[in-house]
Backbone atoms as SQL, in Angstrom:
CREATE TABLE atoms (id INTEGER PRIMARY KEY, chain TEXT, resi INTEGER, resn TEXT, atom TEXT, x REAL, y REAL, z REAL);
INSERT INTO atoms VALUES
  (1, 'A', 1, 'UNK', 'N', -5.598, -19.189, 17.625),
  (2, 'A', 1, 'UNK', 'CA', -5.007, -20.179, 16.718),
  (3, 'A', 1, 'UNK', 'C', -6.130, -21.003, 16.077),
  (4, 'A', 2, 'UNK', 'N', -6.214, -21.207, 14.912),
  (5, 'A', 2, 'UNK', 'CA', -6.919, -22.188, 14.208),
  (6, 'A', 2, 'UNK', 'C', -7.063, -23.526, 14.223),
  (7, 'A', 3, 'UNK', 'N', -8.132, -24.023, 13.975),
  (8, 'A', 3, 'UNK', 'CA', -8.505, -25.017, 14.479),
  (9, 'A', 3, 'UNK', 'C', -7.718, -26.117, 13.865),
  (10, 'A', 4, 'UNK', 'N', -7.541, -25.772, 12.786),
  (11, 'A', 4, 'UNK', 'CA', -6.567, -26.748, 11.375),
  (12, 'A', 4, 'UNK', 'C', -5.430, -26.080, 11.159),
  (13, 'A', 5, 'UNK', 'N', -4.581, -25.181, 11.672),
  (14, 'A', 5, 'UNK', 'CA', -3.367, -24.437, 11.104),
  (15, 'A', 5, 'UNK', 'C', -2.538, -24.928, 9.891),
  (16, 'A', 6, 'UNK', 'N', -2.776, -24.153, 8.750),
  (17, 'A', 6, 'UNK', 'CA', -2.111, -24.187, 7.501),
  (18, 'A', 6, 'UNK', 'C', -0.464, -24.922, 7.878),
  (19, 'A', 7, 'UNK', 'N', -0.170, -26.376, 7.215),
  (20, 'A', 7, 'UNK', 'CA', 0.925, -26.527, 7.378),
  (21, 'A', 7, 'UNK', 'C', 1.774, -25.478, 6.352),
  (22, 'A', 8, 'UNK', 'N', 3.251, -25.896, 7.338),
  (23, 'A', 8, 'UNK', 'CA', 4.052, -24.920, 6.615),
  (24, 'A', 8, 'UNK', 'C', 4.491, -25.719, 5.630),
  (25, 'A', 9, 'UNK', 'N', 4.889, -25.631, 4.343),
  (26, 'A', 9, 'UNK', 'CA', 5.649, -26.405, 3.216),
  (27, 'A', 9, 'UNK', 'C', 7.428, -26.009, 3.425),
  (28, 'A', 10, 'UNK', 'N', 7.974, -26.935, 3.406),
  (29, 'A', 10, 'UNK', 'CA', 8.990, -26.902, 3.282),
  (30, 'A', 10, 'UNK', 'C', 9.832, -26.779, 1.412),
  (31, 'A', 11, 'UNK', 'N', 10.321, -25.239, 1.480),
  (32, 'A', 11, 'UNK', 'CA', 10.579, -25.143, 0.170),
  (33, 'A', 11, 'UNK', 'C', 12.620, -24.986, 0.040),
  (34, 'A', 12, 'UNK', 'N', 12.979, -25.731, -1.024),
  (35, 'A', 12, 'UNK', 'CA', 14.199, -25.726, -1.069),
  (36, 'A', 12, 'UNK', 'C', 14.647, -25.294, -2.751),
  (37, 'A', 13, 'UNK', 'N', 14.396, -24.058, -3.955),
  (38, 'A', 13, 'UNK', 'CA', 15.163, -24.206, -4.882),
  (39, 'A', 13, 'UNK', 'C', 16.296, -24.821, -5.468),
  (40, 'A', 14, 'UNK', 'N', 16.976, -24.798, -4.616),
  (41, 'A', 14, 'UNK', 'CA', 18.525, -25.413, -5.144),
  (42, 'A', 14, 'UNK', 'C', 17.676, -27.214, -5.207),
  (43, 'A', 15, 'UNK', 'N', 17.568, -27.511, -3.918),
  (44, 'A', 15, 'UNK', 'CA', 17.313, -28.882, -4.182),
  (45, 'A', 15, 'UNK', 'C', 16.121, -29.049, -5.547),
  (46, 'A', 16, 'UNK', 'N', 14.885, -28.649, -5.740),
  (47, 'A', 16, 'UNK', 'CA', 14.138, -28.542, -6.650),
  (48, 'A', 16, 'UNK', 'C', 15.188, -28.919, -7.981),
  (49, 'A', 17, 'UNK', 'N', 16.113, -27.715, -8.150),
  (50, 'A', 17, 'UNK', 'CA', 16.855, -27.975, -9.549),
  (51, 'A', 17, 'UNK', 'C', 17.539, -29.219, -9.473),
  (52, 'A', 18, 'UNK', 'N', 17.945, -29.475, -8.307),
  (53, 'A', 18, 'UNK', 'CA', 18.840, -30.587, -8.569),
  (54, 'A', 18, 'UNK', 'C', 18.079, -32.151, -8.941),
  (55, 'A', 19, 'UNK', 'N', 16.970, -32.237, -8.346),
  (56, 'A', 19, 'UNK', 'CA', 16.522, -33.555, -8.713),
  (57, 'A', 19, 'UNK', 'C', 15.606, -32.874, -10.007),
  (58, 'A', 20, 'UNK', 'N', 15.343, -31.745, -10.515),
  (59, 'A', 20, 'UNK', 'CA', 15.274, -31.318, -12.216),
  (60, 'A', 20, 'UNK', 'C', 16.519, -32.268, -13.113),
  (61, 'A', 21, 'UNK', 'N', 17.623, -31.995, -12.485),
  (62, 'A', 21, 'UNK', 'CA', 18.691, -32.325, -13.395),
  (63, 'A', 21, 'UNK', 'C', 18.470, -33.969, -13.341),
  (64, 'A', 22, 'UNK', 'N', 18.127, -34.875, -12.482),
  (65, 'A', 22, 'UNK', 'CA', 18.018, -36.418, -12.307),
  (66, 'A', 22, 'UNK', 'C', 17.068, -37.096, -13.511),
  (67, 'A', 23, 'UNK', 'N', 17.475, -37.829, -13.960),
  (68, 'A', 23, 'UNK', 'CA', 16.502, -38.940, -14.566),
  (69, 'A', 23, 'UNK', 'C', 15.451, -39.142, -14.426),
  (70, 'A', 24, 'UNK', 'N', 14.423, -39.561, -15.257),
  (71, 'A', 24, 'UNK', 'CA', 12.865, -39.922, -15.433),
  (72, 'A', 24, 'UNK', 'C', 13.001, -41.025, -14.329),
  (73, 'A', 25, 'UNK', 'N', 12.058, -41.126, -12.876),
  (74, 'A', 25, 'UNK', 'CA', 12.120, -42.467, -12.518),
  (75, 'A', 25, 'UNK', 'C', 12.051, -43.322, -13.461),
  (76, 'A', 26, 'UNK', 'N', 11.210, -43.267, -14.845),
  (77, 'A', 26, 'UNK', 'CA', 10.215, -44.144, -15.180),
  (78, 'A', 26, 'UNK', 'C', 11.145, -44.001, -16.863),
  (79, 'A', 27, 'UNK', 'N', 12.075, -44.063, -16.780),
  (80, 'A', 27, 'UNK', 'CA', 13.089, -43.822, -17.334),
  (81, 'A', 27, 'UNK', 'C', 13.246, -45.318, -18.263),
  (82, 'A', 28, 'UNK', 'N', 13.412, -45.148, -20.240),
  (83, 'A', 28, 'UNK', 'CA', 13.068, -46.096, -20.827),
  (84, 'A', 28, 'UNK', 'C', 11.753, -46.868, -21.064),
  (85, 'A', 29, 'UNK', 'N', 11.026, -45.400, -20.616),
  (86, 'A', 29, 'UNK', 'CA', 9.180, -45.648, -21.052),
  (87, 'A', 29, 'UNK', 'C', 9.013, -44.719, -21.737),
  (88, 'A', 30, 'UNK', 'N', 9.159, -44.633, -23.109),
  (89, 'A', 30, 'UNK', 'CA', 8.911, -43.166, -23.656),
  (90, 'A', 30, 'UNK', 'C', 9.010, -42.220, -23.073),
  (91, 'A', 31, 'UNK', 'N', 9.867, -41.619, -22.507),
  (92, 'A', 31, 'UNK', 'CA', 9.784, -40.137, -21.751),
  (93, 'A', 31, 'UNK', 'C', 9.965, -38.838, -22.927),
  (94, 'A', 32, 'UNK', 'N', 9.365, -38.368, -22.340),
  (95, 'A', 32, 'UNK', 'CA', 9.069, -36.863, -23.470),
  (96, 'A', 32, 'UNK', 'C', 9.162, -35.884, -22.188),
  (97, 'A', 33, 'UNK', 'N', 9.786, -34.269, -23.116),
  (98, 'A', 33, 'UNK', 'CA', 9.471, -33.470, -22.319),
  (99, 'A', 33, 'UNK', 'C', 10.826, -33.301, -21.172),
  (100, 'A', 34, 'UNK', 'N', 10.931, -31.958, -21.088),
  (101, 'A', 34, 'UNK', 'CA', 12.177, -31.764, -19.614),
  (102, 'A', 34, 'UNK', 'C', 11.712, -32.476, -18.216),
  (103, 'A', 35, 'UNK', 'N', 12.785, -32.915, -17.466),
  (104, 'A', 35, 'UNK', 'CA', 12.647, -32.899, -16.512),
  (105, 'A', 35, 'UNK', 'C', 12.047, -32.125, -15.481),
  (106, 'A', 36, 'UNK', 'N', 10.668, -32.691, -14.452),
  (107, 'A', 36, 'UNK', 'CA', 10.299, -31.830, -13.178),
  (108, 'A', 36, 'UNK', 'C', 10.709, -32.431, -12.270),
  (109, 'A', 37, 'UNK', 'N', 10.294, -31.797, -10.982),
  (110, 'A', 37, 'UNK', 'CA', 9.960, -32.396, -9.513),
  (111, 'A', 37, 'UNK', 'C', 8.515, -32.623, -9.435),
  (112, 'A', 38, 'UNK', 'N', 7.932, -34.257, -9.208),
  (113, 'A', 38, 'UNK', 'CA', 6.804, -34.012, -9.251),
  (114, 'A', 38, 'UNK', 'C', 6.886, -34.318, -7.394),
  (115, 'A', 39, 'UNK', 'N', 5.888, -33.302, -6.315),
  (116, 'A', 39, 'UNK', 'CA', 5.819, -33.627, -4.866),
  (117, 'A', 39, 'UNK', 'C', 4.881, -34.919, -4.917),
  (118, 'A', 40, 'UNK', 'N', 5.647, -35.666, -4.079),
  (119, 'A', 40, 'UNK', 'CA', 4.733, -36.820, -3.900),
  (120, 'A', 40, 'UNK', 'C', 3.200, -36.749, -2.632),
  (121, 'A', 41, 'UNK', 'N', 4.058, -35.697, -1.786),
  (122, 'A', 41, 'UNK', 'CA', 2.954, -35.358, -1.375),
  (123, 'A', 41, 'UNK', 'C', 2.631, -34.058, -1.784),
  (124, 'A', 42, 'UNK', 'N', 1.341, -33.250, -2.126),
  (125, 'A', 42, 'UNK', 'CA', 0.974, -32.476, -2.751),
  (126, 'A', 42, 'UNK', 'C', 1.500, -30.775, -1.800),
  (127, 'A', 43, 'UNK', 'N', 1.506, -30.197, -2.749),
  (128, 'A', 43, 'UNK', 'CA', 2.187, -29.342, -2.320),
  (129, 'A', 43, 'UNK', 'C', 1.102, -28.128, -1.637),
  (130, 'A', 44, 'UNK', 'N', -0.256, -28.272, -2.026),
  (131, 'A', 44, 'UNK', 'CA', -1.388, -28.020, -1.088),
  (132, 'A', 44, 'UNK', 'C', -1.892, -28.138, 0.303),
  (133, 'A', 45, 'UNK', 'N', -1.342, -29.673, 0.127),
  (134, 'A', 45, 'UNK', 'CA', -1.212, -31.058, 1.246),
  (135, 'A', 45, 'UNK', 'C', -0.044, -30.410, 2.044),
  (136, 'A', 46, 'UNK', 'N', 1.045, -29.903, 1.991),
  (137, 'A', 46, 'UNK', 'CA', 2.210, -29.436, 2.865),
  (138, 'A', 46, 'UNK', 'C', 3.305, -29.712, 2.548),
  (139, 'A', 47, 'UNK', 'N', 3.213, -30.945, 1.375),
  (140, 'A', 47, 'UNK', 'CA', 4.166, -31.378, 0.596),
  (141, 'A', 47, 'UNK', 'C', 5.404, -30.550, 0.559),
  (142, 'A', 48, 'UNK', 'N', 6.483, -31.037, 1.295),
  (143, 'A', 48, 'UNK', 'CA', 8.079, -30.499, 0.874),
  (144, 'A', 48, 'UNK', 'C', 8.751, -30.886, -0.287),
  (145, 'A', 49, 'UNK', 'N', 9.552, -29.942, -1.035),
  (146, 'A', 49, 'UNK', 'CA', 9.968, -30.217, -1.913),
  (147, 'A', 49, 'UNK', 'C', 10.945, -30.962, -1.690),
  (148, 'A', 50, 'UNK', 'N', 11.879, -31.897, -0.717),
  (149, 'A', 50, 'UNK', 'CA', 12.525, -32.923, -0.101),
  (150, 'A', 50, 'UNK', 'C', 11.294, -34.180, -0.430),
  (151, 'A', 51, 'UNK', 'N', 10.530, -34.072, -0.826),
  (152, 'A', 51, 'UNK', 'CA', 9.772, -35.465, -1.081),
  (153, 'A', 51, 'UNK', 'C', 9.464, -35.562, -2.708),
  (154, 'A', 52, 'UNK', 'N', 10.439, -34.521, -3.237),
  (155, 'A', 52, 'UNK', 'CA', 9.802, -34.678, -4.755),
  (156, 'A', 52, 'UNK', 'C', 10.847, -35.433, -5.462),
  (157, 'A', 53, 'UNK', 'N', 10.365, -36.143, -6.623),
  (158, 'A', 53, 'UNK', 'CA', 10.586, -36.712, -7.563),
  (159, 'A', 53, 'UNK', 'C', 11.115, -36.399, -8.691),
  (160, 'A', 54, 'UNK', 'N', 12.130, -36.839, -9.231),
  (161, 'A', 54, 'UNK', 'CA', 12.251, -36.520, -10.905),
  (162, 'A', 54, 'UNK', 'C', 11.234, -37.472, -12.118),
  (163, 'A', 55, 'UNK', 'N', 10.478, -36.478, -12.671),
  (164, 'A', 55, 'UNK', 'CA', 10.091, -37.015, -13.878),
  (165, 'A', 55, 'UNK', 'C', 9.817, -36.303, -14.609),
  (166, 'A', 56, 'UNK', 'N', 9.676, -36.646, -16.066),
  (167, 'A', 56, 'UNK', 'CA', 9.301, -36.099, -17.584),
  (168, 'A', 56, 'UNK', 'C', 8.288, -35.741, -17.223),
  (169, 'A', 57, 'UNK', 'N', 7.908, -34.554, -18.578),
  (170, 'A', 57, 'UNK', 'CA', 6.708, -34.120, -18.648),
  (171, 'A', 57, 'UNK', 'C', 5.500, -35.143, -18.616),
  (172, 'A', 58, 'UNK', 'N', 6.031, -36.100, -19.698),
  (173, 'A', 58, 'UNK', 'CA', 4.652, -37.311, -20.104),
  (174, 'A', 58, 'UNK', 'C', 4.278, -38.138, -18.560),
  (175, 'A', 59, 'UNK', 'N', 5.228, -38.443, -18.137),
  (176, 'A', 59, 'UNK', 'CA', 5.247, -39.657, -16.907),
  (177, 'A', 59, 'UNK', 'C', 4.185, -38.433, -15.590),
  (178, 'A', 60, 'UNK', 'N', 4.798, -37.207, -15.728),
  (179, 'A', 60, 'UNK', 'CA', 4.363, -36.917, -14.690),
  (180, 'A', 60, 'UNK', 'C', 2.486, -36.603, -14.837),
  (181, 'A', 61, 'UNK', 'N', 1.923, -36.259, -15.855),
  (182, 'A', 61, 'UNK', 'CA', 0.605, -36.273, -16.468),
  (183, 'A', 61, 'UNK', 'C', 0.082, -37.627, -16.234),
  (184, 'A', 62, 'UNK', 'N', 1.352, -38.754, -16.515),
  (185, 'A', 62, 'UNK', 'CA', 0.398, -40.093, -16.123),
  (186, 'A', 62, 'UNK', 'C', 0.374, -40.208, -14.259),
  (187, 'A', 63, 'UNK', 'N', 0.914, -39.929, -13.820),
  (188, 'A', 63, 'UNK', 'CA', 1.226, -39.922, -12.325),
  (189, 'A', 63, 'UNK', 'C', -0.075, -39.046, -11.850),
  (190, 'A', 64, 'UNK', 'N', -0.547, -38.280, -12.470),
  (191, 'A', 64, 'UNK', 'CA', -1.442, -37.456, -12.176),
  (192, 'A', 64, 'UNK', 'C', -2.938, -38.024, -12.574),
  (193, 'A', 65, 'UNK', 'N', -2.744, -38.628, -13.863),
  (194, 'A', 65, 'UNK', 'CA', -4.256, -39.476, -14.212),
  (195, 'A', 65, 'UNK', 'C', -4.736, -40.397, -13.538),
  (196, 'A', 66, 'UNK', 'N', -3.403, -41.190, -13.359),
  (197, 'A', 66, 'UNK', 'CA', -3.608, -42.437, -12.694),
  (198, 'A', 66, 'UNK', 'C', -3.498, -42.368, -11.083),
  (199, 'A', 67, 'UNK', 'N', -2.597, -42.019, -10.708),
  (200, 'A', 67, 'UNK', 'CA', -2.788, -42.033, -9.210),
  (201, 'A', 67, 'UNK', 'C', -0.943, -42.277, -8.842),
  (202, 'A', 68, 'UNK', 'N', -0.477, -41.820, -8.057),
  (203, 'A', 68, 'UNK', 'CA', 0.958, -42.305, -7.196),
  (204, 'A', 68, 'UNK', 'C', 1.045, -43.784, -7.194),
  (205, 'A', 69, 'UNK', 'N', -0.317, -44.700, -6.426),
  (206, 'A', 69, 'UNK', 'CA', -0.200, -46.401, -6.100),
  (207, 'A', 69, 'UNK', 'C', 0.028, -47.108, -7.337),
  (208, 'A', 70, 'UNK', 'N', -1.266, -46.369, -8.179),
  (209, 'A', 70, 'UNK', 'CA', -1.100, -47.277, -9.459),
  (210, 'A', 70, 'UNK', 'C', 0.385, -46.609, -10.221),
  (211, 'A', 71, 'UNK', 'N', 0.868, -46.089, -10.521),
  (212, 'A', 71, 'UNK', 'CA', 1.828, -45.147, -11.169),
  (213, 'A', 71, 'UNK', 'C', 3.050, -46.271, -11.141),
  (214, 'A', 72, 'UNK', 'N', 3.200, -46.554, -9.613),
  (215, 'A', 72, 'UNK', 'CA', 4.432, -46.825, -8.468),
  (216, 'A', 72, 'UNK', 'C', 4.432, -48.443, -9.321),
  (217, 'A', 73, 'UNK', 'N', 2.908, -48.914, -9.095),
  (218, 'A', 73, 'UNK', 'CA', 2.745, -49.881, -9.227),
  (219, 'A', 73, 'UNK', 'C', 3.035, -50.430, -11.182),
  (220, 'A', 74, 'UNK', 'N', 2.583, -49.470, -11.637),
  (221, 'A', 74, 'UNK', 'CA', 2.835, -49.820, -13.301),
  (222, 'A', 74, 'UNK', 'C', 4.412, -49.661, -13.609),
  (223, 'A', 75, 'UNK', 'N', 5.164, -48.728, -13.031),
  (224, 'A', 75, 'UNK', 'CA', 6.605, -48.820, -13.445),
  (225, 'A', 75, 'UNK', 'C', 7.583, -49.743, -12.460),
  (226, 'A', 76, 'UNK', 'N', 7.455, -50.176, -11.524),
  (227, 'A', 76, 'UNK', 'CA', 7.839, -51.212, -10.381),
  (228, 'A', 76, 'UNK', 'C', 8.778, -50.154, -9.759),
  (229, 'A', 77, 'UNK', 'N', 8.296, -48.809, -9.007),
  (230, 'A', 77, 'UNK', 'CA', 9.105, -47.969, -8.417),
  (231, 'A', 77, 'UNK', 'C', 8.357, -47.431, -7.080),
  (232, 'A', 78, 'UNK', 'N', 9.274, -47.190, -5.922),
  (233, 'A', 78, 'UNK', 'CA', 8.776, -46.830, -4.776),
  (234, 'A', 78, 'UNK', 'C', 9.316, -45.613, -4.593),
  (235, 'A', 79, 'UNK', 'N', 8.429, -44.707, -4.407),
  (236, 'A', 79, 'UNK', 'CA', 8.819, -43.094, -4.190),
  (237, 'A', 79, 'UNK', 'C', 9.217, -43.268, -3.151),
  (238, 'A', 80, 'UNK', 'N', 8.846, -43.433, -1.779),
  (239, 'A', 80, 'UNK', 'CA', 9.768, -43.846, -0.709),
  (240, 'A', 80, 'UNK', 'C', 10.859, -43.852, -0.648),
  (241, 'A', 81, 'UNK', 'N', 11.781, -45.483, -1.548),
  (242, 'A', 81, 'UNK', 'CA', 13.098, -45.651, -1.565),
  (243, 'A', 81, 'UNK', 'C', 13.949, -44.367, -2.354),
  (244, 'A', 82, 'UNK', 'N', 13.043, -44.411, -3.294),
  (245, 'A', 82, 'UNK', 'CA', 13.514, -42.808, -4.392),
  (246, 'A', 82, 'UNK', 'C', 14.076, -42.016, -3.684),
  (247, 'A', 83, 'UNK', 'N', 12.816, -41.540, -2.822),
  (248, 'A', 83, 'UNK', 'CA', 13.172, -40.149, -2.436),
  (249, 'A', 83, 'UNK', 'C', 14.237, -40.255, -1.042),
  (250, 'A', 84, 'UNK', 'N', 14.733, -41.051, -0.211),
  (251, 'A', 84, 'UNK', 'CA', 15.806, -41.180, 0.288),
  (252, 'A', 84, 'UNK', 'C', 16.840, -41.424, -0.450),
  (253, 'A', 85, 'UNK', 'N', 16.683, -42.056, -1.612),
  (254, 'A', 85, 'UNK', 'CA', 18.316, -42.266, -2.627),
  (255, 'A', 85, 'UNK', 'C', 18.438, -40.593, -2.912),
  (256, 'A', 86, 'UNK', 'N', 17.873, -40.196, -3.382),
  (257, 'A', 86, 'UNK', 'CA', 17.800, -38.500, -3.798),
  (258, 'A', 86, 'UNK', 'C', 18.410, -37.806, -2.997),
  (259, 'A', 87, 'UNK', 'N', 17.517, -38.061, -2.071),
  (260, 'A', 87, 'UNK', 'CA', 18.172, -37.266, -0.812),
  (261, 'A', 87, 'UNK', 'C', 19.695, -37.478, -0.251),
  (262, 'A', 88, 'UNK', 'N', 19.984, -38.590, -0.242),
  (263, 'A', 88, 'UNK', 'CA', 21.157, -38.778, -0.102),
  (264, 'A', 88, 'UNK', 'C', 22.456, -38.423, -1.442),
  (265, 'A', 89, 'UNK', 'N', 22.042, -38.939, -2.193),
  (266, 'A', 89, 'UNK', 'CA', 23.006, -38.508, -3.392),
  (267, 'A', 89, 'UNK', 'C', 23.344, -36.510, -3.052),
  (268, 'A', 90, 'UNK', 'N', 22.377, -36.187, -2.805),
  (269, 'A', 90, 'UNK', 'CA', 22.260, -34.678, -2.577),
  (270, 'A', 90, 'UNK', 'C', 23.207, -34.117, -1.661),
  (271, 'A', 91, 'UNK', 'N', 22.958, -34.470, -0.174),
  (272, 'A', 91, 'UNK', 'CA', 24.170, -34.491, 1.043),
  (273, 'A', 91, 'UNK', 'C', 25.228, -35.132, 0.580),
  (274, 'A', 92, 'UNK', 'N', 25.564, -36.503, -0.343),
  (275, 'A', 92, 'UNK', 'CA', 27.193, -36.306, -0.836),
  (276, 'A', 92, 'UNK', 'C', 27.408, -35.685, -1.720),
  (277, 'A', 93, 'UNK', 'N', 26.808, -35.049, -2.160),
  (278, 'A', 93, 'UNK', 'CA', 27.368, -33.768, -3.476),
  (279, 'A', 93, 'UNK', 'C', 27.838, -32.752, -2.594),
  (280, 'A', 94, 'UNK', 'N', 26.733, -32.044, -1.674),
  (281, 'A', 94, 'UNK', 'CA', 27.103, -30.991, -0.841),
  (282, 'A', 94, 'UNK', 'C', 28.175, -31.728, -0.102),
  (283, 'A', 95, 'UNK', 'N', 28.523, -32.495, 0.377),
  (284, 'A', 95, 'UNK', 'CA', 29.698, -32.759, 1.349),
  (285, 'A', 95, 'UNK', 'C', 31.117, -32.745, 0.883),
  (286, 'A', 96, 'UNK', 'N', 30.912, -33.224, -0.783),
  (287, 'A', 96, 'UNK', 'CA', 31.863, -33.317, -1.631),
  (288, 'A', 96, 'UNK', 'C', 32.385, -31.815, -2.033),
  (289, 'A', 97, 'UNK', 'N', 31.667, -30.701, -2.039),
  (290, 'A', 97, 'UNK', 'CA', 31.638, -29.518, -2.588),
  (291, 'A', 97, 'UNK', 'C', 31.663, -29.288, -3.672),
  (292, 'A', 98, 'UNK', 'N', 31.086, -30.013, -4.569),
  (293, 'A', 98, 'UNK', 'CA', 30.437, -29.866, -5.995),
  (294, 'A', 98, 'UNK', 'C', 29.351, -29.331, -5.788),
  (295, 'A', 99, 'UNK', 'N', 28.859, -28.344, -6.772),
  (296, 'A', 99, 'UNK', 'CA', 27.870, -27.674, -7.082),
  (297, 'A', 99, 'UNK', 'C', 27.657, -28.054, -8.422),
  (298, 'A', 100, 'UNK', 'N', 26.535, -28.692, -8.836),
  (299, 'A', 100, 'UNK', 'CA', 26.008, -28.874, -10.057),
  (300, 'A', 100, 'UNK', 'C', 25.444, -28.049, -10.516),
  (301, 'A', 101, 'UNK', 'N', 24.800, -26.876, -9.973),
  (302, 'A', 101, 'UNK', 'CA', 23.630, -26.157, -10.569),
  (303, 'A', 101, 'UNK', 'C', 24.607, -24.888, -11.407);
């Protein structure tokens, strides 16, 4: 066994599309561009797609120049709280038996 063993990433499509379909966090800042998932933690890093984000093309390029702290910090948003609202909105859709995708 290796000394560092490659984490495993946790990958979910369906969820991916679904926070695709969600709003720009940063939503009413010029947003350009379709909706992504941007991983908050990197997906190199081990990053699950359960920790990703919805944002525009533009927002997510600035998220990337600037940094997550400053990002969080310029639009007054906590990926943290985000990504548990997400998550949850998600389990009452599935509980509800709506399928959005």
């Amino acid at each position: 066994m290796p000394a560092n063993p490659k984490k495993i990433r946790e990958e979910d499509k369906d969820y991916k599309k679904y926070i695709e379909t969600q709003p720009c966090l940063a939503r009413n800042n010029n947003c350009i561009g379709d909706g992504i998932c941007h991983h908050s933690v990197s997906r190199g890093a081990g990053g699950a797609d359960y920790l990703g984000i919805p944002l525009c093309m533009f927002h997510h390029q600035i998220v990337h120049q600037i940094g997550s702290r400053s990002f969080q910090e310029l639009f007054n948003i906590d990926f943290q709280t985000e990504i548990v609202r997400l998550l949850t909105g998600y389990i009452r859709m599935l509980k509800s038996g709506i399928n959005r995708q």
